[in-house]
N, C-alpha and C positions, 0 to 999 in steps of 0.2 A: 504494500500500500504506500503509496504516495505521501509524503508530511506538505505541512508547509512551503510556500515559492520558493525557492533557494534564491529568485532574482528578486525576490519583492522588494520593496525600501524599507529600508532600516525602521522598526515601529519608534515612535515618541518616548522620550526618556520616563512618563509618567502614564502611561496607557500600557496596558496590559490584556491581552486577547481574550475572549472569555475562553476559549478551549482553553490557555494553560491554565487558570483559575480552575477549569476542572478539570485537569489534568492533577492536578496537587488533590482535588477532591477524591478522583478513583486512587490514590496511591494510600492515601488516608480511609477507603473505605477498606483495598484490601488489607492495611494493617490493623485497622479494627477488629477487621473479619478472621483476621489471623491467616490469611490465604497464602500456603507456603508454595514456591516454587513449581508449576505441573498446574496448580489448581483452577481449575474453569471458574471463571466468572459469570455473573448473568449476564443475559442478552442485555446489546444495546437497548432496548427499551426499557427494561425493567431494570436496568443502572440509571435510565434519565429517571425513571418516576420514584427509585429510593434516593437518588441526590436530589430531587426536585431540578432536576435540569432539563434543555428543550434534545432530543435525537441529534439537533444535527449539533449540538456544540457536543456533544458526547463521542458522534464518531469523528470529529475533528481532533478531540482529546485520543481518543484512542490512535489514531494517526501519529500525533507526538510521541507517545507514550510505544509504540511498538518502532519510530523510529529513533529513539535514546534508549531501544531494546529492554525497554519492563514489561511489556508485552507482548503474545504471541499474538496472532489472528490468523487462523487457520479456516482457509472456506469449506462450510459443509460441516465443522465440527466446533465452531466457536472461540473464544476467548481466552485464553492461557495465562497464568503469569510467567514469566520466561525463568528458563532454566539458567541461571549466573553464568558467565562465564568467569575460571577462574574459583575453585573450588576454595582455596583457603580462605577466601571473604566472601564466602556463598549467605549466610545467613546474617549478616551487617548488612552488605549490597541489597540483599532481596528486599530488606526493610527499610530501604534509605529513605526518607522525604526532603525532594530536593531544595522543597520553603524552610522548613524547618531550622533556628539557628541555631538550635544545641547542635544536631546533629549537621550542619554544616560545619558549625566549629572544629567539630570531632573529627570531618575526615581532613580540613587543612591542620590542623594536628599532625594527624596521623602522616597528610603529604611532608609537611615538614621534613618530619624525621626521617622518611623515604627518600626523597630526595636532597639531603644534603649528603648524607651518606653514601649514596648515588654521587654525588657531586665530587665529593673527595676521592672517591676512588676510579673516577674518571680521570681527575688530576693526573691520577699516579701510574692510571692503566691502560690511557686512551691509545691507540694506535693513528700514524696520520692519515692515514683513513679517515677515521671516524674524525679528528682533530680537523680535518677541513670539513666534515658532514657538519658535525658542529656551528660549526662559522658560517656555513652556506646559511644554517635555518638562523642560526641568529641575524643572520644579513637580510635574510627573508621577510623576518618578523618586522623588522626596520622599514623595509620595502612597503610592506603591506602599514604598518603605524600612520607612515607618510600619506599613503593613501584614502585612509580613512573606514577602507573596505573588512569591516569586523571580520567576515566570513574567512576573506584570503590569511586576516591575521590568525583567527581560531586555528588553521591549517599546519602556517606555520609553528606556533607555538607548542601545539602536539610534537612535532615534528621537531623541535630542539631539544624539547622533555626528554621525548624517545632516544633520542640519540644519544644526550648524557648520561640516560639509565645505558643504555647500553655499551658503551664507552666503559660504564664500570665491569664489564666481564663478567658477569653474575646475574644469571637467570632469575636471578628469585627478584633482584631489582630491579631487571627491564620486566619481568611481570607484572608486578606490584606498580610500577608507574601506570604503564598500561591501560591497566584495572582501575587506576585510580580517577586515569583521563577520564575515561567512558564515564565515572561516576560523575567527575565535577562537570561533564558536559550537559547533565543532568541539570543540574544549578543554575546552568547557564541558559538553555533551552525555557526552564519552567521558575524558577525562583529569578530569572533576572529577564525573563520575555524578551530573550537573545538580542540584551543592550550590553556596552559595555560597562565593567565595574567599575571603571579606572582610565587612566590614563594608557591610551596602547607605547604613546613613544616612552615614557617611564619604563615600562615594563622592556623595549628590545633596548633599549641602553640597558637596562639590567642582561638581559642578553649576550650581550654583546661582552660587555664587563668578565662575566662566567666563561664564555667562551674564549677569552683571552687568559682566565686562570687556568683553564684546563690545559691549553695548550700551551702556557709555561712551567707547566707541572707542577703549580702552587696549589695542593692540596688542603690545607687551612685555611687557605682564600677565597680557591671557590667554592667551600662550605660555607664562609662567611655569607658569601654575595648571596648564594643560594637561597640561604637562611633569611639574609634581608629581602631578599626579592618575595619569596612566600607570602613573608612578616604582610609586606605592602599590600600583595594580593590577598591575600585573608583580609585583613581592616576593609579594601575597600567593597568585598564581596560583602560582608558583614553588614556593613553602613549602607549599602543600594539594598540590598534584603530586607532591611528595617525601614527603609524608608516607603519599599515598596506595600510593605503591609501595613504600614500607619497610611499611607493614599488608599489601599484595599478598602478599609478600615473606616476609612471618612466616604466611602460611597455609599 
């Protein structure tokens, strides 16, 4: 199934879609329901008339929701929760709510500590291979900052993550970023109605910054940078989160 335009213009920094409004309500109803991984959901309709919602924001929601992969839709047999991918954060991931700010907090936490540790041992293990793959996506991200264009930046930025988790030679940390992306994509999609959090060019100068610690082999630096750059992106996903549900709020 199809999601949202991929060309459409960027929505208003204080407007939010009804589908993700109920897109955060069907993730809230399966956790309610306690619907683990496998589990069928009801029919589209009978999900709009327990949310009190209208069918078509519902299959619009389910359209988000099966394309940030929490959802199956299978024709001929209905509605799924999806199977995680990525088994050691099978039962966290499955319950994630991506409005939610405890639980936002909890997984840039968690990124944190994954990726600076990733980060350092990139330093110390990247091949120049990877050491220009690095610099490509950092350059990238800049490219796309410049531009304005969120979608090409979202690209890049996966794409230097990935590279540094990888650069650490350690499967468990190019997993675990991964894993991690897909979830805060989640965030990004439904808790921030795919605007930015932050400032894009802040973030590829942080970029950029890391990718020149890596490839000088300064191991405690680019943890440092690493650490700070999070730090940033945490606060400002926080703060657009909070703002966005105090506007939910006052409707």
């Amino acid at each position: 199934m199809n999601g949202p335009d991929p060309h459409a213009a960027e929505p208003a920094a204080n407007y939010r879609p009804g589908y993700e409004l109920a897109a955060e309500q069907i993730l809230e109803y399966i956790v309610r329901e306690q619907l683990g991984p496998g589990s069928r959901l009801p029919t589209e309709k009978a999900l709009a008339e327990t949310l009190g919602l209208s069918r078509t924001v519902v299959r619009e929601a389910v359209k988000v929701l099966s394309a940030v992969g929490r959802l199956s839709v299978q024709k001929g047999r209905g509605m799924f929760v999806t199977e995680p991918r990525g088994g050691l954060f099978q039962d966290a991931f499955a319950q994630f709510l991506p409005a939610d700010l405890r639980q936002v907090d909890e997984l840039l936490e968690f990124r944190r500590h994954v990726e600076t540790g990733a980060a350092t041992l990139a330093a110390q293990r990247a091949t120049p291979g990877l050491v220009k793959a690095i610099r490509q996506a950092a350059a990238s991200t800049a490219d796309a900052a410049a531009t304005g264009v969120l979608r090409a930046f979202i690209a890049a930025d996966n794409d230097f993550h990935e590279r540094v988790a990888q650069a650490s030679a350690n499967m468990f940390f190019s997993g675990a970023v991964a894993t991690i992306r897909r979830v805060q994509q989640q965030v990004s999609t439904i808790g921030l109605a795919d605007t930015a959090a932050g400032s894009l060019e802040v973030a590829a100068e942080q970029h950029i910054a890391i990718a020149e610690a890596i490839a000088s082999g300064e191991d405690e630096l680019a943890r440092q940078l690493m650490a700070e750059h999070i730090d940033v992106t945490a606060h400002q996903i926080q703060t657009a989160i909070q703002r966005r549900l105090i506007e939910d709020a006052e409707r």
